[in-house]
N, C-alpha and C positions, 0 to 999 in steps of 0.2 A: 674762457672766452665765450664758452656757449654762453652761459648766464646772462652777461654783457651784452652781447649782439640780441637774444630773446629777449630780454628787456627795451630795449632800444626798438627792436620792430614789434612788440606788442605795443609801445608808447604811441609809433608811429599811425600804427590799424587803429588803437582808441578814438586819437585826434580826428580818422578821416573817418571810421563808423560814426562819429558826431557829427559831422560837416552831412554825410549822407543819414541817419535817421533824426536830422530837424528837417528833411525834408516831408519826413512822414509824420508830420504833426498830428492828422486827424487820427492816423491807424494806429500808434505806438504813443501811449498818455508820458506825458512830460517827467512826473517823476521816477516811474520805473525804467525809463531809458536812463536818465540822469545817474540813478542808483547803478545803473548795470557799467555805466563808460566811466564810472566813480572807481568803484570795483574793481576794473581791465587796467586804469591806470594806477591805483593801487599797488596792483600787482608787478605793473610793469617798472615801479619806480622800486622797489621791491629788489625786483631782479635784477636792476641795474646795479643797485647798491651793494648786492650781496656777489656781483659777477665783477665788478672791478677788482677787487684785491686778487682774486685769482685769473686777471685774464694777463698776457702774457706781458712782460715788461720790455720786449726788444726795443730799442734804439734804432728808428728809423734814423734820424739824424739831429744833428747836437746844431746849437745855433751859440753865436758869441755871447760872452757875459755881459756887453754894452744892450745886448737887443731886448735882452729881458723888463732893462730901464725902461725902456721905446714902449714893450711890454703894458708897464704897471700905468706912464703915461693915455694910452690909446684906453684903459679900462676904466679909468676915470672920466673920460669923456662917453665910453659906454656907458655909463651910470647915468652920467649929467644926460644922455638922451635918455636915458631910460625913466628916467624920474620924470624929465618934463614929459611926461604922455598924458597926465591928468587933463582933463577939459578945462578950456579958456587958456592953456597956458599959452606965452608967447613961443615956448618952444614948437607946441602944436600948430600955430598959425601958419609957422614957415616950413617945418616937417611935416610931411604926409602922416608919416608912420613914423613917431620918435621911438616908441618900445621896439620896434620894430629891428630900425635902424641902428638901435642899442645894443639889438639882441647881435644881430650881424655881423659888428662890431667886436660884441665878444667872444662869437666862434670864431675869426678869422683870426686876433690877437692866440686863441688857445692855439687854432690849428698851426699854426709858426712858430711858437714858443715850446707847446709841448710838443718833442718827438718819435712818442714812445706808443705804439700799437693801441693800450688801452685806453688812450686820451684822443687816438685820432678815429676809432667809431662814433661813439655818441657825437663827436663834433660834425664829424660828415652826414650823419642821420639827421643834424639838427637839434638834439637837445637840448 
C-alpha cells in the first residue's frame, strides 16, 4: 500500500509543481522544468503500477451484479464525453469541460463499483 499511496501523491505534487513553476517562466527555462515534472511523473506512474498488486485487497463493500451493467453503461458515456473535447466539436460547444466531465464520470463509476481498498485510493486522489 505504501507504493500505491507514494505514487498517487507524488503524481499529485508533479501536477501542482507544474501548475506553480509555469509561473516562473522567466527564472526556470521551459525545457528543463518540463524534463524534470516528465521525470517525477514517470516515477510516480511507476509506483503506482508497481504498488497495486501488493496493496491490500479488503473488501470495503460488494455492490449487486445488475449495478455493474449501470456500471459499463455510465463508462460509455464517459468516453463519448471524453472524446468530444477536441476543438469545434458540438460536444465542446455545450460542455464546458467534456474531458473533464468524462473524467468525473469515470472516477465516480470506479468509486461505486469497485469496493476494494486498492481501487478506492487513486480514485479519491483523482487519477
Amino acid at each position: 500500500m505504501t507504493y500505491l499511496t507514494l505514487g498517487v501523491g507524488l503524481f499529485a505534487f508533479a501536477h501542482l509543481a507544474h501548475r506553480v513553476a509555469a509561473g516562473f517562466v522567466g527564472i526556470i527555462p521551459a525545457i528543463p522544468r518540463k524534463i524534470t515534472i516528465a521525470l517525477i511523473l514517470f516515477l510516480s506512474v511507476w509506483l503506482m503500477i508497481k504498488g497495486y498488486p501488493l496493496a491490500s485487497t479488503d473488501t470495503l463493500w460488494s455492490v449487486p451484479h445488475g449495478v455493474r451493467y449501470i456500471g459499463f453503461a455510465a463508462m460509455v458515456v464517459a468516453f463519448i464525453f471524453y472524446a468530444g473535447s477536441y476543438p469545434g466539436s458540438a460536444m465542446r460547444a455545450r460542455v464546458r469541460h467534456p474531458q473533464l466531465t468524462g473524467f468525473k464520470i469515470w472516477a465516480v463509476v470506479h468509486l461505486i463499483v469497485n469496493g476494494d481498498v486498492r481501487s478506492l485510493v487513486p480514485t479519491i486522489a483523482g487519477c
